[in-house]
C-alpha positions, 0 to 999 in steps of 0.5 A: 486429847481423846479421839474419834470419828467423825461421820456424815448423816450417812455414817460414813467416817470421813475423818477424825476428831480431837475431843478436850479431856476437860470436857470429855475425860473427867472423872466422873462422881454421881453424887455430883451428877444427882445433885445436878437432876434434883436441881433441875427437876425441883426448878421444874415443880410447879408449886401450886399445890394449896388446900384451905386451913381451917381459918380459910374454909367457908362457913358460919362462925357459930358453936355448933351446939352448946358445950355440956349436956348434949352427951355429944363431943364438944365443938366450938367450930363447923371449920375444924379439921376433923368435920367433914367439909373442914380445914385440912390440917399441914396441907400443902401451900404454894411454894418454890422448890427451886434451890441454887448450886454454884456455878462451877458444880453445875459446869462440873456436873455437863463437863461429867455428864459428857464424860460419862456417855464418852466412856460408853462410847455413846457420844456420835460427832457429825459433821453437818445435819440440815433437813431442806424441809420439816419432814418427820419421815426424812428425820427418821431416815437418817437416825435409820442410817446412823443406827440411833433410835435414842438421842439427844441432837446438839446444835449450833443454833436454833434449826426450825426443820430440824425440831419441828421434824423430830418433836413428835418422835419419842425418844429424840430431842433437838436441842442448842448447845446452850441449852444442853443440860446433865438431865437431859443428856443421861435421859438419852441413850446417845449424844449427837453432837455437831462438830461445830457445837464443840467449839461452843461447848469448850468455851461455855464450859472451860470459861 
């Protein structure tokens, strides 16, 4: 098993701690990885996008002028696509861009997305991070004293002081560990992770 340290909100190492290769030394394969984001982007799409087909625009169903002797293109419709104010032609219609991957890809897909902010050295293990109040300014001291201005923070379990203090920051997000996904974790530089989320982690992911 890997190793690191363990630190307090302070960045004093206090200790060390054995990480699970199977979650922190996978191979790492992109194709995997980007398979993963597009997954997750393309459930986000909202799909609303529509435009009228020629069949759906308003108007009168009259010819608009008779078929010969006008000297004029002929025109059987004031709908069609290629008058101003007419149907569009292949436009978009509300759809679902989701599409599904299995299970074990996606488990693969966190297992390597840790692995790889691991072997950059970007993953921080601290052993507790509990705010008395929501203050924004206090949030931004401790990241100060951990020398971190880009992180994703994984926690054990929905903390109110801890989100509301750092959602109006950029570049931060406080997230439960249920919730950790590969998209989020490469959005962010580095990864602090709470000791106790490590436990949740290997059973989440090696179950």
């Amino acid at each position: 098993m890997a190793v690191t340290d363990l630190y307090n909100v302070k960045k004093e190492k206090i200790g060390v701690v054995e990480l699970n290769d199977s979650l922190f030394g996978v191979e790492v394969n992109s194709h995997i990885l980007h398979d993963v984001v597009r997954m997750q982007l393309a459930k986000r799409r909202q799909g609303s996008a529509c435009t009228k087909t020629r069949a759906e625009v308003r108007g009168s169903g009259a010819k608009p002028w008779r078929q010969k002797g006008t000297g004029r293109a002929r025109a059987g419709s004031r709908q069609s696509p290629v008058w101003r104010g007419g149907g569009t032609t292949f436009g978009p219609k509300p759809r679902d861009y989701s599409f599904k991957m299995p299970k074990k890809v996606r488990k693969l897909g966190l297992r390597m997305a840790l692995s790889a902010r691991f072997l950059e050295e970007n993953i921080v293990i601290v052993d507790e991070f509990n705010l008395d109040e929501i203050k924004t300014k206090k949030f931004i001291s401790i990241m100060r004293d951990l020398d971190i201005d880009n992180c994703l923070i994984v926690i054990p379990e929905q903390n109110e002081n801890l989100e509301k203090s750092s959602r109006n920051l950029p570049g931060y997000k406080v997230i439960p560990s249920g919730g950790v996904n590969v998209y989020d974790i490469l959005l962010h530089k580095k990864v602090l992770i709470l000791q106790p989320c490590l436990g949740q982690l290997e059973q989440r992911l090696l179950t």
